[in-house]
N, C-alpha and C positions, 0 to 999 in steps of 0.2 A: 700476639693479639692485634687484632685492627679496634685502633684508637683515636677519637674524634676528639679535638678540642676547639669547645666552643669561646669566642672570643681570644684566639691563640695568637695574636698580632699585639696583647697586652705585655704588662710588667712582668707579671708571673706564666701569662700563658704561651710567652713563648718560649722562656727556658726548659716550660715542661712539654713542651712537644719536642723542643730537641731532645731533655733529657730520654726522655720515653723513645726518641726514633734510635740515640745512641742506646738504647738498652735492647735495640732490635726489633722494637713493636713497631708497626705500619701505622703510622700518623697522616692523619688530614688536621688543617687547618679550619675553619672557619670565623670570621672577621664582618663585620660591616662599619668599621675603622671609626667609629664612634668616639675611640679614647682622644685621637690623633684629631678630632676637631671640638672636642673639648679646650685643646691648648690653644686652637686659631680664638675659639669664644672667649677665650680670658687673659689670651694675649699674657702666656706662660709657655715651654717647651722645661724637655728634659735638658740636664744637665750634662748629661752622657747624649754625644750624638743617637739618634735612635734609624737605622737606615729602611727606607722602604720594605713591605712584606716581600716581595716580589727579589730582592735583592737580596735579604737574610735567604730566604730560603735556595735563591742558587749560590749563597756560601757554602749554606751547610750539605748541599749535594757536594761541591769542591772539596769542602775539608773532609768528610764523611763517607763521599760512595751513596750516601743514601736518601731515597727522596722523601720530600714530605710536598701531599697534594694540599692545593689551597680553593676555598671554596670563600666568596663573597655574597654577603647578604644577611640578614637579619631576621632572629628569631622571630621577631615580633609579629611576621607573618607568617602565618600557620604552611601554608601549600608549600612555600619556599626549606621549612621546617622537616615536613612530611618527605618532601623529594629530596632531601638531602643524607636524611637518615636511610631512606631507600635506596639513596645509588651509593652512598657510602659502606654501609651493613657492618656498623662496628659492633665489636664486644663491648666493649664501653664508650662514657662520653663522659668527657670533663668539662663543666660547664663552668666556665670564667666571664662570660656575657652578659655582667651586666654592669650598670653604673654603681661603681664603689667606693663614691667619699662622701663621706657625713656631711660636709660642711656646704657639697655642691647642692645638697638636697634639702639645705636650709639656706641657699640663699633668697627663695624664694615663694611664693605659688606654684610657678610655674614652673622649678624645677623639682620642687614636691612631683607636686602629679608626673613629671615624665621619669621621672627616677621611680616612682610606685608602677605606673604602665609599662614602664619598660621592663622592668624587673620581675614584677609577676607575671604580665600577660606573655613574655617569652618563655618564662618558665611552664607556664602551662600551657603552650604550646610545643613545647620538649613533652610533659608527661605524657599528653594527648600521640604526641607521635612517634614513643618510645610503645603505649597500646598497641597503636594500630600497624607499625611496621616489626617489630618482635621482644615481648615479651622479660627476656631473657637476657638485653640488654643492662648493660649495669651503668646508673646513672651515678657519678661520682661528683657532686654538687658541693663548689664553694662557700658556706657560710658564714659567720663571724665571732667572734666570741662576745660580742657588742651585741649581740641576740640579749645574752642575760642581764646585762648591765650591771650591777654592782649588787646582790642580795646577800643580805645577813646570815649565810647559811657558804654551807660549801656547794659546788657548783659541780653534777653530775656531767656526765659525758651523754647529755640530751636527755633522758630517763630520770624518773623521781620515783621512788615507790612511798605511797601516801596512806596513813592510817586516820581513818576517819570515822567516828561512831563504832570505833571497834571490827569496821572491815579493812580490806587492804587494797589496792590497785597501783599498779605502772602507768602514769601519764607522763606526759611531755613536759621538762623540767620547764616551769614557770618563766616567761618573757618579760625583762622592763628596758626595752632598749631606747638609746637617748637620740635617735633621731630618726627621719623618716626613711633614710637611707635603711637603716638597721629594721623601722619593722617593714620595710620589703622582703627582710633576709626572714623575718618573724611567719610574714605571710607563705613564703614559700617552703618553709619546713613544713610547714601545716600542711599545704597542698602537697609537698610531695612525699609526708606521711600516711595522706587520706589517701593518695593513689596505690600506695604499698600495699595499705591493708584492703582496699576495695578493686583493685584492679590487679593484685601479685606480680608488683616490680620490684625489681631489686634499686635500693638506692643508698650510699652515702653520702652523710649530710658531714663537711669534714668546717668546726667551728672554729677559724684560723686568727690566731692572735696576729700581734703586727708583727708583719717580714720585713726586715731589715737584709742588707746584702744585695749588690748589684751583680753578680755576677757564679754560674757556677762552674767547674772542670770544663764542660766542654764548652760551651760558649766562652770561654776564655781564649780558644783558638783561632780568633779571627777577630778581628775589634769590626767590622760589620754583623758580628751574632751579638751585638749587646744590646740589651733591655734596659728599660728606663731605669733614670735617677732622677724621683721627681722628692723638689725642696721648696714647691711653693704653698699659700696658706690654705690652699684648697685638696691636691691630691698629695700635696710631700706629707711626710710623716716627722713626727717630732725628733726622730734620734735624726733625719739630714737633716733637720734644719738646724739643731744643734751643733753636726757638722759643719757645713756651712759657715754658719755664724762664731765658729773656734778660727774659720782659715781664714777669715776677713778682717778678724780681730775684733768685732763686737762680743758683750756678752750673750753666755746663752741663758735667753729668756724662759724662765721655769714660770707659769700661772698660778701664782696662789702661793699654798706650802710646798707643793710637789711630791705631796703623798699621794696623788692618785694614780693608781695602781692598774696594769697593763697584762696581758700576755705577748711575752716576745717569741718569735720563731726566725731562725736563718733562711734563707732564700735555700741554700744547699738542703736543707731539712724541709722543705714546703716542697719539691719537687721529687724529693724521695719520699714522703707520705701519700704523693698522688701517685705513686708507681704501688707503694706498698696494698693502696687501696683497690687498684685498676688488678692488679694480679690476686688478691683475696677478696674475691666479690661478694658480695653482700646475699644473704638468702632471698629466695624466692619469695615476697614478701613482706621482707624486712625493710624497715626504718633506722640501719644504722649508725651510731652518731658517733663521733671522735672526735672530743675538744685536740687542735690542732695547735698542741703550742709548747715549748719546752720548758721554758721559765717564765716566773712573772717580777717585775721590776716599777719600783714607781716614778713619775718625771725625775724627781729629783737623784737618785739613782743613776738614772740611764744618764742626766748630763754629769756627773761627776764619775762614769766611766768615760763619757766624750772628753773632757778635762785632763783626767789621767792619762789616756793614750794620746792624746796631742802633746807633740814635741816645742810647740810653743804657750807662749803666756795664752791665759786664757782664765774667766771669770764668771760667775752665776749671779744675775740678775733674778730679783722675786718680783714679779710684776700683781696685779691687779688680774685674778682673775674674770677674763670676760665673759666664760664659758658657764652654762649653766650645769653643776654637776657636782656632785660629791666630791670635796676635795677629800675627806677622812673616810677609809669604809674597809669592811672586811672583803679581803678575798683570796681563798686557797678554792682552787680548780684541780679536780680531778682529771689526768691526762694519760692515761696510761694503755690507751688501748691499742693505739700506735707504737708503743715502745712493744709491747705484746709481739705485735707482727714482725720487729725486727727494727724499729729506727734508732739509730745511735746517736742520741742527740747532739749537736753544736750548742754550745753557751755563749752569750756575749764574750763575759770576763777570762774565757776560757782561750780565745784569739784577739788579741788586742787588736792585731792587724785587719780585723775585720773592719773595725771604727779609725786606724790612725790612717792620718795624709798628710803628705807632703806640702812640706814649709814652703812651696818652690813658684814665683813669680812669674808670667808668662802673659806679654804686651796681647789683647785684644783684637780677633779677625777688624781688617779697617772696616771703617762703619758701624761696628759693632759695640752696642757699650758697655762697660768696665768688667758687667757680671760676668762677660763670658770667659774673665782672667781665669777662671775658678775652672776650669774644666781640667787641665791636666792636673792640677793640685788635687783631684780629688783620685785621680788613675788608681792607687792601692787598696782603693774601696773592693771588696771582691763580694 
């Protein structure tokens, strides 16, 4: 298959372009490296060196034999959008393009709005020119399980069927997401649900709990194919910061009680559900959905597996939640529609080695300060 990934210079978008080039499908790139000055604006980087686009990809010709084209620009302009689909002509496209942390899109107005315009108006210039250049494209679209938010009920895989006055119908399982980030992800199931049934595109909408894991098989072959490790308060995620804060020897800080409840998914698992999806493509029309996640965990949980698998002392602080959100709430999510197709899921507690890192000390590049001790201590992270 020729296979386009949008925003493929990301955390996850670029293991899945290798993964997908090493499974023999013809991958392009496409980047307008947005993520990469996100960190100049917050004055953050990855923890894992992260090496130029331009430079992973003459690795992965080195290690591999095989190329992947790379394409600069930004969805959010439609002509740029149009031409790209047109000189590319993929069977599918994996769209990872947009701004994806909650907290970035509450620091303010103005990153409200460019996280909503960015997010939707690239998207619907994707459905617009998945229309107009063919049809039969299959759009494989990143979601989040942060769409549903925490409802009292079990949690379909996007679909409800709803009895009302004694009749019956299938609508789109009910949205309460907790930031503006999330309902960008709200607005664009909608949009690219409406295009399905009003324009007959094929799409998956795949609703991804949080990935954890830096690293998968093949991008383990070259320490220039590595993708981020981000552990700060904006794009890191709560299990590295907990790491982190196990090798430095602070506690790890849990909000509140630390019942609030997650879905977790491996990095290795997150890039074989976009191949699983890319090779069974969605009907002619269809709006198909797949909560994308294997287990679910809650804060407090996920830090007393970070505790366990750490080989040094280590301690759980309860702070003050600052966040506004249900600490207490029901939720079993239904996820099975990707095991269906064939995934063999990874569990946290199932590789310790996934979370455990090395006890091991290492003096700071000169000039550099102290945090950046932490880099090789984290090397086992995979």
């Amino acid at each position: 298959m020729r296979v386009l990934v949008l925003g493929g210079d990301g955390y996850l978008g670029w293991p899945t372009a290798v993964y997908l080039s090493d499974r023999g499908h013809t991958v392009g790139i496409a980047d307008n490296f947005a993520r990469r000055n996100y960190d100049h604006e917050l004055g953050v980087e990855s923890l894992v060196p992260v090496q130029p686009l331009h430079v992973r990809v003459a690795a992965w010709t080195e290690v591999s034999g095989r190329q992947i084209d790379t394409f600069c620009g930004d969805i959010s302009d439609a002509t740029f959008t149009r031409e790209l689909l047109q000189s590319f002509r993929p069977h599918a496209v994996v769209h990872f393009a947009e701004q994806r942390s909650a907290p970035y899109s509450m620091i303010d107005q103005a990153h409200a709005v460019y996280t909503q315009r960015n997010n939707v108006i690239g998207t619907l210039n994707l459905l617009f020119a998945i229309a107009e250049t063919d049809r039969d494209i299959h759009l494989v679209k990143l979601g989040t399980m942060g769409e549903y938010g925490t409802p009292n009920i079990d949690i379909e895989e996007g679909w409800l069927t709803v009895e009302h006055n004694g009749r019956h119908d299938r609508v789109l399982y009910p949205k309460r997401p907790g930031s503006f980030y999330h309902l960008s992800k709200v607005h664009d199931s909608h949009n690219i649900e409406f295009a399905c049934r009003a324009w007959g595109l094929r799409a998956t909408d795949l609703n991804q709990g949080v990935v954890y894991g830096q690293e998968i098989a093949a991008s383990g072959a070259d320490p220039r194919l590595a993708t981020r490790f981000d552990y700060d308060a904006i794009f890191g995620t709560v299990l590295n910061r907990f790491i982190v804060q196990a090798v430095l020897g602070h506690p790890l800080t849990v909000y509140g009680s630390g019942q609030q409840t997650r879905g977790l998914i491996d990095i290795r698992d997150t890039v074989e559900c976009i191949r699983l999806a890319c090779e069974n493509p969605a009907a002619a029309g269809e709006f198909r959905v797949f909560n994308q996640m294997t287990e679910s965990m809650s804060i407090e949980q996920i830090a007393k597996t970070v505790t366990a698998c750490y080989p040094g002392p280590s301690e759980i602080e309860y702070l003050d939640n600052p966040r506004v959100e249900q600490e207490s709430h029901y939720y079993n999510v239904v996820h099975t529609g990707l095991v269906e197709l064939g995934l063999q899921p990874h569990r946290l507690g199932d590789t310790p080695d996934r979370v455990a890192v090395h006890h091991r000390r290492t003096a700071p590049p000169p000039g550099q300060p102290g945090r950046h001790a932490t880099h090789d201590q984290l090397a086992p992270i995979r």
